[in-house]
C-alpha angles and dihedrals in degrees: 000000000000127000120257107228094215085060094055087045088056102049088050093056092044092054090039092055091037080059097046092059099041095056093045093052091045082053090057102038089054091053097048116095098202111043108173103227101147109208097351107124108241092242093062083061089046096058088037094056092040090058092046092046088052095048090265095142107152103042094144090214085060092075102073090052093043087051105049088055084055091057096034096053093046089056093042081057104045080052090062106044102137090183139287154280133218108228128179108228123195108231108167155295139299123173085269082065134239119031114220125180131183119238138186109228115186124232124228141207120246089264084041088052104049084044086064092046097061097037085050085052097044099043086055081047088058097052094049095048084052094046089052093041082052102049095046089046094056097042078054095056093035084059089046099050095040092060 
């Protein structure tokens, strides 16, 4: 079975924009006094952020780091929650036409917002990790099952 080439095209872009964002929230995360990484010794979110930084984006021991910081910035966010705000949100179409609800969405203060921010940044870090293992895992099992 020959490769399609706009499924080449895609992977690399997968893994170039996987890289992207691993480097700029390494960036962030190096710059940031007060990580929130729980009982994680300092030197585990060291050699995480060093292989981000480096392209490294599927290191397997980097999960449970990258993980903790999820968890540690949402709670760091639910801690600075300073009230809340009633937004309409568009969230589709019938044949009446548009679909409007209404949602609470909390406000933060400056350290709960950037909080957000880089939970925001890490969880689509995440996704995209899990896209490009996926991908690799299936092209794997594709190769496998077509010998």
């Amino acid at each position: 079975m020959a490769k399609n080439s706009n499924d080449d095209f895609r992977f690399r872009a997968q893994a170039i924009l996987a890289v992207r964002h691993a480097r700029a929230l390494a960036e962030q995360l190096t710059s940031m006094p007060d990580v929130p990484i729980g009982d994680l010794p300092r030197s585990s979110l060291n050699a995480t952020l060093r292989r981000l930084e480096t392209g490294e984006v599927t290191e397997g021991r980097d999960l449970v780091v990258l993980e903790t910081l999820e968890a540690g910035f949402a709670e760091r966010m639910a801690a600075e929650i300073t009230g809340s705000t009633v937004e309409a949100r568009h969230i589709g179409y019938d044949e009446d036409g548009e679909i409007w609800a209404w949602e609470t969405v909390p406000s933060y203060s400056p350290r709960g917002e950037k909080a957000r921010a880089l939970h925001s940044q890490l969880k689509r870090f995440l996704e995209l990790r899990q896209d490009l293992l996926d991908h690799s895992a299936a092209e794997r099992l594709a190769a496998q099952l077509l010998r």
